[in-house]
C-alpha positions in Angstrom: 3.0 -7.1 -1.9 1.2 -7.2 -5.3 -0.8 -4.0 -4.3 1.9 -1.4 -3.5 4.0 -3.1 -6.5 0.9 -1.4 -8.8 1.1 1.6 -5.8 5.1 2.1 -6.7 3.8 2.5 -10.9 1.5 5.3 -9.7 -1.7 2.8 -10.1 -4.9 2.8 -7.8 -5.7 -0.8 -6.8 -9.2 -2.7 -6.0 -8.7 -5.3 -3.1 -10.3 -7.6 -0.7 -10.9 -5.4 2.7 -8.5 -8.5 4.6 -4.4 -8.9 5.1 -1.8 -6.8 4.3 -3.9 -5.0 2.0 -6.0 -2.9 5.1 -2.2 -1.6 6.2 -1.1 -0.1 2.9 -4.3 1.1 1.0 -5.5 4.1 2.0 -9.4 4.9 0.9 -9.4 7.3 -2.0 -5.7 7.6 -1.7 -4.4 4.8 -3.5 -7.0 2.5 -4.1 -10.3 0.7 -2.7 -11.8 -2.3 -1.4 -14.5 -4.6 -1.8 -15.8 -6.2 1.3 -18.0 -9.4 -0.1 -16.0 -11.7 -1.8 -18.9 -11.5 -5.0 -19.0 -10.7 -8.1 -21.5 -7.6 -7.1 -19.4 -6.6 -4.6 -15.9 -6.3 -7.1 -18.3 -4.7 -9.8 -19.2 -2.2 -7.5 -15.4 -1.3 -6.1 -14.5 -1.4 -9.9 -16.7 1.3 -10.6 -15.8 3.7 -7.2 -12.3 3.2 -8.6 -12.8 4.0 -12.4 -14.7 7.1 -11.1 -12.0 8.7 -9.0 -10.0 11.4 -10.2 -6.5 9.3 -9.0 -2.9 11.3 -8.5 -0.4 9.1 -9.7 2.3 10.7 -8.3 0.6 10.8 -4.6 0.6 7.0 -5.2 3.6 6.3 -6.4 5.2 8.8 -3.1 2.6 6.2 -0.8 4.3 2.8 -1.8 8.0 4.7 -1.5 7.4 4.4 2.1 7.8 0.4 1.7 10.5 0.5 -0.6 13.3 -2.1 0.8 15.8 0.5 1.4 13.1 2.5 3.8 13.0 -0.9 5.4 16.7 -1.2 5.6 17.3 2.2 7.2 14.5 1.7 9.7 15.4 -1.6 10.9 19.1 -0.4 11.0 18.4 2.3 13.2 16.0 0.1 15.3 18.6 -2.2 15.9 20.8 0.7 16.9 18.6 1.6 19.4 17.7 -1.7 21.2 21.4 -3.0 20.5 24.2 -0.6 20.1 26.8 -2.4 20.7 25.9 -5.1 18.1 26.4 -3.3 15.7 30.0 -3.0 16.3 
């Protein structure tokens, strides 16, 4: 969650290549990873992120796809589908 809350303020983020994290970050998008959990390994993320040229605003319209009324809609209209007359 902590990722696409920076995402939603228009923020790249560095993070572990495990989890949640490798659904939501998209490489040179809105952040990037390290794979090693080391310090060499972070260093050398840190530095691939401080070196990209970021759009906020491409960020900030990447995490509006999680927002909880996205989530709301889509699992309304899910539940339509598998039980329409449920939702009576």
């Amino acid at each position: 969650m902590a990722p696409l809350e920076v995402n939603a303020a228009g923020r790249p983020v560095v993070a572990y290549r495990a989890g949640g994290a490798t659904e939501t970050i998209k490489i040179g998008m809105n952040g990037v990873f390290f794979d090693n959990q080391t310090v060499d390994s972070l260093i050398q993320a840190m530095e691939e992120c401080e070196a990209n040229d970021w759009n906020p605003e491409q960020i900030r319209k990447h995490a509006e796809q999680y927002d909880i009324t996205v989530f709301q809609k889509r699992l309304l209209s899910f539940l339509r589908d598998v039980a329409p007359n449920a939702m009576e």
